[in-house]
C-alpha positions in Angstrom: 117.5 113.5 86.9 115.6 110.4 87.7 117.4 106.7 87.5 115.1 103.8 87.1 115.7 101.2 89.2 114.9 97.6 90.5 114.0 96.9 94.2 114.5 93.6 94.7 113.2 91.1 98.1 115.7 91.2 101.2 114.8 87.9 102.1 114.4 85.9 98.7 116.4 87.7 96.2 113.0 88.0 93.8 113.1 91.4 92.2 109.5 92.2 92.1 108.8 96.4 91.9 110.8 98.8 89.6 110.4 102.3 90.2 112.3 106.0 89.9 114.9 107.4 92.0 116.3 111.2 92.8 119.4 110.3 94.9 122.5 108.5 93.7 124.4 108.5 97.1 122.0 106.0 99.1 120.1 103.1 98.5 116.2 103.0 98.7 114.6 101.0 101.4 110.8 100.4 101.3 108.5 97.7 103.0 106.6 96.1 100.1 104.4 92.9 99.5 106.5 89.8 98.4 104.2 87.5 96.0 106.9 84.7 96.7 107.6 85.0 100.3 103.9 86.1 100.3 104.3 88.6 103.0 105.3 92.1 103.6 109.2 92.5 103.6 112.0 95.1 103.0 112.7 95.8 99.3 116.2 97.1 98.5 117.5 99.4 95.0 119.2 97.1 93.1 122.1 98.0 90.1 
């Protein structure tokens, strides 16, 4: 079953992506572009 979820900016909190997850154990990390901190940062899964 995929959960839809929020990743949301490490550094300023801004949750820009939402995308589909597989596992409910861990939480996604990915390195995506920030529009606000307008650079590339780590995006964590957010509730």
């Amino acid at each position: 079953m995929n959960k839809k979820v929020a990743l949301a900016c490490s550094v300023c909190g801004s949750r820009n992506y939402s995308t589909t997850s597989k596992k409910e154990s861990e939480r996604l990390d990915l390195k995506k572009f920030c529009s606000t901190c307008n650079a590339h940062t780590i995006h964590r899964e957010t509730k």
